[in-house]
C-alpha positions in Angstrom: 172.5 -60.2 -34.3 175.4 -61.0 -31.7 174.5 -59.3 -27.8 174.9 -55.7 -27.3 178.6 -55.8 -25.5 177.8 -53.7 -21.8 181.0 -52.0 -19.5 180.1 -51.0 -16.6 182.4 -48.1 -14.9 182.2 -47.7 -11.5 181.2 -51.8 -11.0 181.6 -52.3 -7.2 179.7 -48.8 -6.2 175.9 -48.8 -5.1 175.0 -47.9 -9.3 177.3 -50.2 -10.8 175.9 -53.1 -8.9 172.3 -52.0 -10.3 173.4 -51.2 -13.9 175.1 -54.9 -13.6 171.8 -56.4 -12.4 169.7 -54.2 -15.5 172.4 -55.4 -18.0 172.3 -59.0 -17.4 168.6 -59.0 -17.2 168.2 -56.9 -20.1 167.3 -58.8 -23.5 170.3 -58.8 -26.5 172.4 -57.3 -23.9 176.0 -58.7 -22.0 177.9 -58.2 -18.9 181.5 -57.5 -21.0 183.3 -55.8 -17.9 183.8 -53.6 -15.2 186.3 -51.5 -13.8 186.9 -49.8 -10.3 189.5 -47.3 -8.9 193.2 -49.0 -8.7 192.4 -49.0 -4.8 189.4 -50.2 -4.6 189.4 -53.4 -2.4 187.4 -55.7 -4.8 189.3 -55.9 -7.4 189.9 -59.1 -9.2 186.2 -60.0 -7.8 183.4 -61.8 -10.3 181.0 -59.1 -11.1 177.8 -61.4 -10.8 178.6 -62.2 -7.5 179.5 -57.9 -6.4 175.6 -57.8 -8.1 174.6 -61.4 -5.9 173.8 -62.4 -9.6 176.4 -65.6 -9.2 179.6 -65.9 -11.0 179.0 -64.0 -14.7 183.1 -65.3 -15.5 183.8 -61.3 -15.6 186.3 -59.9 -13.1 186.3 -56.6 -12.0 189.4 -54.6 -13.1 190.9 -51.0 -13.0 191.7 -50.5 -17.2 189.1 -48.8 -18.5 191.0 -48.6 -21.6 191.2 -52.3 -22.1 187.7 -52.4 -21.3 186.7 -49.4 -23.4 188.2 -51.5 -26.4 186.5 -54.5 -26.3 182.8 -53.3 -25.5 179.9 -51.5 -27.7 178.7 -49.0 -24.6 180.2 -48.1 -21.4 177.5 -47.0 -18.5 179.1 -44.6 -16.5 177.4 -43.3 -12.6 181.1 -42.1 -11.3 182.8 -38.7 -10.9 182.5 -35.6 -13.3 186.0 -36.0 -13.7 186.0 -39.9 -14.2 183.5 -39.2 -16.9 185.6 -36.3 -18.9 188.1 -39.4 -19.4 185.7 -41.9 -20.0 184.1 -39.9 -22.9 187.6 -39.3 -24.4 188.1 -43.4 -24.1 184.6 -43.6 -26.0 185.4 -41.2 -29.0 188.5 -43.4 -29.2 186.7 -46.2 -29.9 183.9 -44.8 -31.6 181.1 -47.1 -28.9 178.2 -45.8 -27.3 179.0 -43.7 -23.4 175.9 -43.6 -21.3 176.6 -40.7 -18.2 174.3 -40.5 -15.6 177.2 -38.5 -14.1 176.4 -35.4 -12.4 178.1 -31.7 -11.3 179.8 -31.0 -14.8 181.8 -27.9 -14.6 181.1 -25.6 -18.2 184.9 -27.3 -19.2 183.7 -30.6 -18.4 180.6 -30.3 -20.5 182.6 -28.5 -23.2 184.8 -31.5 -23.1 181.8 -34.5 -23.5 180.6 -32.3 -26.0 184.3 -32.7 -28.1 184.0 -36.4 -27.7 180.8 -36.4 -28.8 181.9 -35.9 -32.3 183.2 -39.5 -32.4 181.2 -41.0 -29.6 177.2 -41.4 -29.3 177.3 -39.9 -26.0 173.8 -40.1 -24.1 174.0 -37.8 -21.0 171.2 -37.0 -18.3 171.1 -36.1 -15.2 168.1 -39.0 -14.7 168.2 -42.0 -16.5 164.2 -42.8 -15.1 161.0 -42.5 -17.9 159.5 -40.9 -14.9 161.4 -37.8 -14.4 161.7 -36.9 -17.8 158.3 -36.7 -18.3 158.5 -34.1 -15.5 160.6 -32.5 -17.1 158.5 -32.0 -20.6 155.6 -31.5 -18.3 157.7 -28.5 -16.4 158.2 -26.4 -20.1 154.5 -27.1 -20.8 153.6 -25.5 -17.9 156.6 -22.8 -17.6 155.0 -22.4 -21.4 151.6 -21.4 -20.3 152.1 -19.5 -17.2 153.5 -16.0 -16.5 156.0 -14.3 -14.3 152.6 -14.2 -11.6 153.8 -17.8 -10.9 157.1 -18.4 -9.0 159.2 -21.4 -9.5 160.8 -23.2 -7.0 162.6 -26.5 -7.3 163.0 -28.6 -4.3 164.8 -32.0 -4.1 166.0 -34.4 -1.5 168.8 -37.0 -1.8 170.6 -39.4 0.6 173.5 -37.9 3.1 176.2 -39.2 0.6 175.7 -37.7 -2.3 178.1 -34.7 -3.0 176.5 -32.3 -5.6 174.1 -29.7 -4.7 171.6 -28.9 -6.8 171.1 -32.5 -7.8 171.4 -33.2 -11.8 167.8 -33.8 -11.5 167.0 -30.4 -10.2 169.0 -28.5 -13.1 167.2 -30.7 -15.3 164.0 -29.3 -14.0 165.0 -25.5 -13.5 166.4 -25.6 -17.6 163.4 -27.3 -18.4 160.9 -24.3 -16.7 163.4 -21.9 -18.0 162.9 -23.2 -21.9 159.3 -23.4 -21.4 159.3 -19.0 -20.2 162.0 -18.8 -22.9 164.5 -17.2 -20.7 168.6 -18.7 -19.5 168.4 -20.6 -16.8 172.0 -19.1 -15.2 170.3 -16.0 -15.1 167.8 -16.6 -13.3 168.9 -19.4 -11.1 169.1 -19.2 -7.3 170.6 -21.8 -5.9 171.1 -20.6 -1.7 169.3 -18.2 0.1 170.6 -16.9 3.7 170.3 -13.8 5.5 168.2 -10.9 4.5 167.7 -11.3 1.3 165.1 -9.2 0.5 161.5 -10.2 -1.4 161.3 -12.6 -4.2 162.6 -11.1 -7.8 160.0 -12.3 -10.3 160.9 -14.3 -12.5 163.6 -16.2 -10.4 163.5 -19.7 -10.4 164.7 -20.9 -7.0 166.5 -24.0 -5.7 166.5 -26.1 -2.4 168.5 -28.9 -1.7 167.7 -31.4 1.0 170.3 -34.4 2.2 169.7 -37.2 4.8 168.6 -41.1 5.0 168.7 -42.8 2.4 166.3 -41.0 0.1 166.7 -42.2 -3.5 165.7 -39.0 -4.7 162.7 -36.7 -4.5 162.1 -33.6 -6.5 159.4 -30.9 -6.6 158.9 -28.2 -9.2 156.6 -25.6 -7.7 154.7 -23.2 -9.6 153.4 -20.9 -6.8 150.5 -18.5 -7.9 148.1 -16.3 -5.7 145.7 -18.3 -4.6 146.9 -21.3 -6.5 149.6 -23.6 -6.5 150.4 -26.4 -8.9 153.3 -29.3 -8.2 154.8 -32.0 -10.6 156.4 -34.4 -8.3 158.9 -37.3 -8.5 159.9 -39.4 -6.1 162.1 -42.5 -7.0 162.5 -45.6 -4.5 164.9 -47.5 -6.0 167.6 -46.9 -7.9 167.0 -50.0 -10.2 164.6 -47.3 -12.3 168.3 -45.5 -13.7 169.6 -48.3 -14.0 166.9 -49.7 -16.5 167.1 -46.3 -18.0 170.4 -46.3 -18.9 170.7 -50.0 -20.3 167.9 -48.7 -22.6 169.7 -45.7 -23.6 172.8 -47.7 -25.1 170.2 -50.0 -27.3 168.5 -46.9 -28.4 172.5 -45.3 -29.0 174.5 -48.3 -30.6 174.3 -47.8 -34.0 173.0 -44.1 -34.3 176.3 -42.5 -34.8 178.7 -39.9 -33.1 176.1 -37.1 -31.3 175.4 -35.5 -28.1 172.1 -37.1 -26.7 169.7 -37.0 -23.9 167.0 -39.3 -22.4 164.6 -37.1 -24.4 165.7 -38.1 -27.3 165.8 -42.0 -25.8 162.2 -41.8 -25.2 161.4 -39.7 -27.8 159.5 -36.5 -25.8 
């Protein structure tokens, strides 16, 4: 069986150097190409050496199209609206897209979800084994308690990332909303300032923390009377999505068009 053909969108960033290192180390898997922004200043550069891997004889470029053509799975950390276009590119060419993208707009996921009927499309807002078991272990627990526990979810991320609540965090609150069998957007709040007046039960609330160079911490409280139980994450390096999503497009090429999540990748 010939090497699982990897594009990596987004090469020269912070993530694409990772998800090059995870794909070259990865076995039955190869470095096909990588693309960055037409402005980005390291274009034409060898993507082993942007990863300090050595020269891999790939050079990064800005055609995703050309590169979408000539790959089995495209691994995509980049923009919300980067990733819309990317999944179109991947239904196209019928491959495997792996988005660890996050801040989808409702049309944005309306639109992955279109492609997905050509494209195996593998989408999470955390590509790590660790925080998806968080998340089953959130609905268990969501399952077996009642409104006489609030929820809180609290994260912290580096000063640069953009999106507020992280992916992560929405990951978490749907998953404690399945598990009490309510919507999520219903019950959501995501800022609190002011008076505000007590606690409605049955909210599930969200805090968002940025500074340093956290990697990414998360918290899902379940805060009783007298009692207080915590499923915590806390990720050091980004190396652990990296891995994650190298493994999804194994699991994915092959398995047909279909909207996916890491769930389904590590079978929880």
């Amino acid at each position: 069986m010939s090497e699982l053909r990897i594009g990596i969108l987004g090469a020269a960033g912070r993530m694409g150097r990772e998800l090059i290192r995870a794909a070259h180390a990865a076995s039955g898997c190869h470095v096909a190409g990588g693309t960055e922004s037409s402005n980005a200043p390291d274009l034409g550069a060898d993507l082993g050496e942007l990863a300090g891997l050595g020269q891999l004889g790939v050079r990064l470029t800005d055609d995703p199209l050309t590169l979408a053509a000539s790959v089995d799975a495209l691994l995509d950390f980049t923009t919300p609206a980067a990733s819309v276009d990317f999944a179109a590119l991947a239904a196209n060419g019928r491959i495997v897209h792996v988005i660890g993208t996050t801040g989808f707009s409702d049309q944005d996921e309306q639109a992955i979800a279109r492609a997905s009927r050509h494209a195996t499309i593998i989408k999470a807002g955390n590509m790590s084994l660790g925080v998806n078991l968080a998340v089953a272990m959130t609905r268990k627990i969501a399952a077996a308690l009642d409104t006489d526990f609030d929820i809180e979810v609290v994260e912290m991320h580096h000063r640069h990332k953009v999106d507020a609540p992280s992916g992560t965090a929405l990951m978490l609150g749907k998953a404690a909303a399945e598990g009490r069998g309510i919507d999520l957007n219903a019950h959501a709040v995501k800022s609190r300032e002011g008076h505000t007046g007590e606690r409605k039960p049955g909210d599930i609330g969200f805090s968002s923390l940025r500074g340093g160079d956290v990697v990414g911490d998360h918290t899902v409280i379940f805060a009783g009377q007298g009692e207080r139980i915590e499923v915590m994450h806390k990720a050091s390096d980004r190396a652990i999505f990296a891995r994650g999503a190298v493994k999804a497009a194994q699991w994915g090429f092959g398995k047909g068009p279909g909207l996916f999540s890491m769930a389904d990748v590590l079978g929880l």
